[in-house]
C-alpha positions as CSV (number, residue, x, y, z in Angstrom):
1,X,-42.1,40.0,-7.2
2,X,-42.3,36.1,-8.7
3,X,-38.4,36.5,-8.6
4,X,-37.9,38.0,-4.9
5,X,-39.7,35.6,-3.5
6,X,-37.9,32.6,-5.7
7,X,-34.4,34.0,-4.5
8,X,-35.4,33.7,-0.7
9,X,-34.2,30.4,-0.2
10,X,-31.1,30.7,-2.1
11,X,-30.8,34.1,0.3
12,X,-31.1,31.9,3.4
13,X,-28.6,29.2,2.7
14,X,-26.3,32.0,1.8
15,X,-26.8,33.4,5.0
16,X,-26.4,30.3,6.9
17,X,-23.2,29.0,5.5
18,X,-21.9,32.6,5.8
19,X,-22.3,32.6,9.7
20,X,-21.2,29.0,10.5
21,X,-17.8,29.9,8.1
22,X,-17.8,32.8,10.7
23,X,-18.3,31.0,14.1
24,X,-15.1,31.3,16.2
25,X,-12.8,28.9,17.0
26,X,-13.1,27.2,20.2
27,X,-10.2,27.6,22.2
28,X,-7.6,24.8,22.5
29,X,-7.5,25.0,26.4
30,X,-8.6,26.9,29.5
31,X,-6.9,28.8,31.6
32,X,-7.6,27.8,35.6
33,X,-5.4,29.9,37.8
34,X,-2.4,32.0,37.9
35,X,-0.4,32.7,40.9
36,X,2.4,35.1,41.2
37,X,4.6,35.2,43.8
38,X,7.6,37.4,44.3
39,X,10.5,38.6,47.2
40,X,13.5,40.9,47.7
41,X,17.0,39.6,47.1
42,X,20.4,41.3,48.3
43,X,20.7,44.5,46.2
44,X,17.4,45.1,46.2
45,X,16.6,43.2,43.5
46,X,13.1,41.6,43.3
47,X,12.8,38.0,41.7
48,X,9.5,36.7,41.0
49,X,7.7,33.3,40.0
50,X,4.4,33.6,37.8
51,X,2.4,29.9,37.3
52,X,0.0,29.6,34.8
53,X,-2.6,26.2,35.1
54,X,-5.1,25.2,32.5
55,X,-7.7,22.8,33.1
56,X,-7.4,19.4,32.5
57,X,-8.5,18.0,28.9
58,X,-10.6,14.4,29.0
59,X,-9.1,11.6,27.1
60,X,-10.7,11.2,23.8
61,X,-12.5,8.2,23.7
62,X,-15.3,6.0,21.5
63,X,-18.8,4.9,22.8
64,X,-17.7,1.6,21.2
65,X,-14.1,1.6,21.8
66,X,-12.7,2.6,18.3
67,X,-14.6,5.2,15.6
68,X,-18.0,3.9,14.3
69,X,-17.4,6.6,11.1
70,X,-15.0,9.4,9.3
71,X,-16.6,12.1,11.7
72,X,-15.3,10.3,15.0
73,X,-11.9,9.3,13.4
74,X,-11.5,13.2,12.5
75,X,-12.1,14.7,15.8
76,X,-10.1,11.7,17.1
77,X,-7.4,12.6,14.8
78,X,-7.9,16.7,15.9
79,X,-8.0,16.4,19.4
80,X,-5.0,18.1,20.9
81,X,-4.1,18.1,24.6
82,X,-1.6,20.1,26.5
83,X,-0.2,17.6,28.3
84,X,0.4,16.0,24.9
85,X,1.4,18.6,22.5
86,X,4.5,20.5,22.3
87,X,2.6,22.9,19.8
88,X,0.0,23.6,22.8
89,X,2.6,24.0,25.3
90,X,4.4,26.8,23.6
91,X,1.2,28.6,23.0
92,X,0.3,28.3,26.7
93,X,4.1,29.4,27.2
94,X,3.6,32.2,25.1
95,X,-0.1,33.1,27.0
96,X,2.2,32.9,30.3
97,X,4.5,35.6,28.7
98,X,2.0,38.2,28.5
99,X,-0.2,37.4,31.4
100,X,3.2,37.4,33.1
101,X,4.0,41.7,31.6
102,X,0.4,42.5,32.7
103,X,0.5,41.3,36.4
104,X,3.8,43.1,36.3
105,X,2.5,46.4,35.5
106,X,-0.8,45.9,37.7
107,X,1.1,45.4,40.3
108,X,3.9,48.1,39.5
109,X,6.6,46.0,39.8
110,X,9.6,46.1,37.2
111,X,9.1,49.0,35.5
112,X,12.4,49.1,34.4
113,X,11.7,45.6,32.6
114,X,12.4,42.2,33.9
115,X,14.0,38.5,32.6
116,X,12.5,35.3,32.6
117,X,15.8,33.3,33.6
118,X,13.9,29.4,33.9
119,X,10.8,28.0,32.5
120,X,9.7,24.8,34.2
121,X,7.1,22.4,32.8
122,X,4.9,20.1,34.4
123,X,1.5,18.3,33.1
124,X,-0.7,21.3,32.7
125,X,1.4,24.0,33.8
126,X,4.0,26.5,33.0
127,X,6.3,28.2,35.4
128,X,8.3,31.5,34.3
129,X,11.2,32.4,37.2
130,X,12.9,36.1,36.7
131,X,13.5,39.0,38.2
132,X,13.6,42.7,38.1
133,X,16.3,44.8,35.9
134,X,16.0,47.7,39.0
């Protein structure tokens, strides 16, 4: 019993590491609107235009103007925007692609498939211009 009761703390501090090694990442942005918009063309082909927005990410910045310690410098050094990184922007690109298939099929539209023909950037956006194979 002597031992059980020795090997609770140990049992604990396992079990705390274990679930902070386990917490989630937080994601990198948020998503704030999507709009879709879409008409008929000659032929009867339907070309659309899908816009995905995230919200904007704050400037990093110091209580003091420039990191007090290695903590501040890390998350300084970590901090990613969208506006600033080409690595966010393709995955927001990528999120665009498959919002972009399941407002399609919600809406049945394109069910014979469709092409994205331009991608436009701006700041915090992403714009996918296509159209229907039908």
């Amino acid at each position: 019993m002597n031992k059980l009761v020795k090997n609770i703390p140990l049992f604990l501090i396992t079990l705390i590491l274990s679930a902070c090694a386990a917490k989630p990442e937080a994601p990198k942005y948020q998503i704030e609107n999507e709009k879709f918009y879409q008409r008929g063309v000659d032929g009867g082909r339907t070309e659309f235009v899908f816009i995905v927005t995230v919200a904007a990410t704050p400037a990093f910045t110091f209580a003091n103007g420039q990191p007090s310690n290695q903590r501040e410098m890390r998350a300084f050094i970590e901090h990613e925007r969208v506006e600033d990184s080409p690595a966010l922007k393709i995955e927001l690109e990528e999120e665009a692609v498959r919002r972009l298939k399941h407002t399609l099929q919600d809406r049945q539209i394109c069910r014979q498939g469709h092409k994205i023909d331009q991608v436009f950037w701006r700041d915090r956006s992403v714009q996918l211009r296509g159209g229907c194979y039908e």
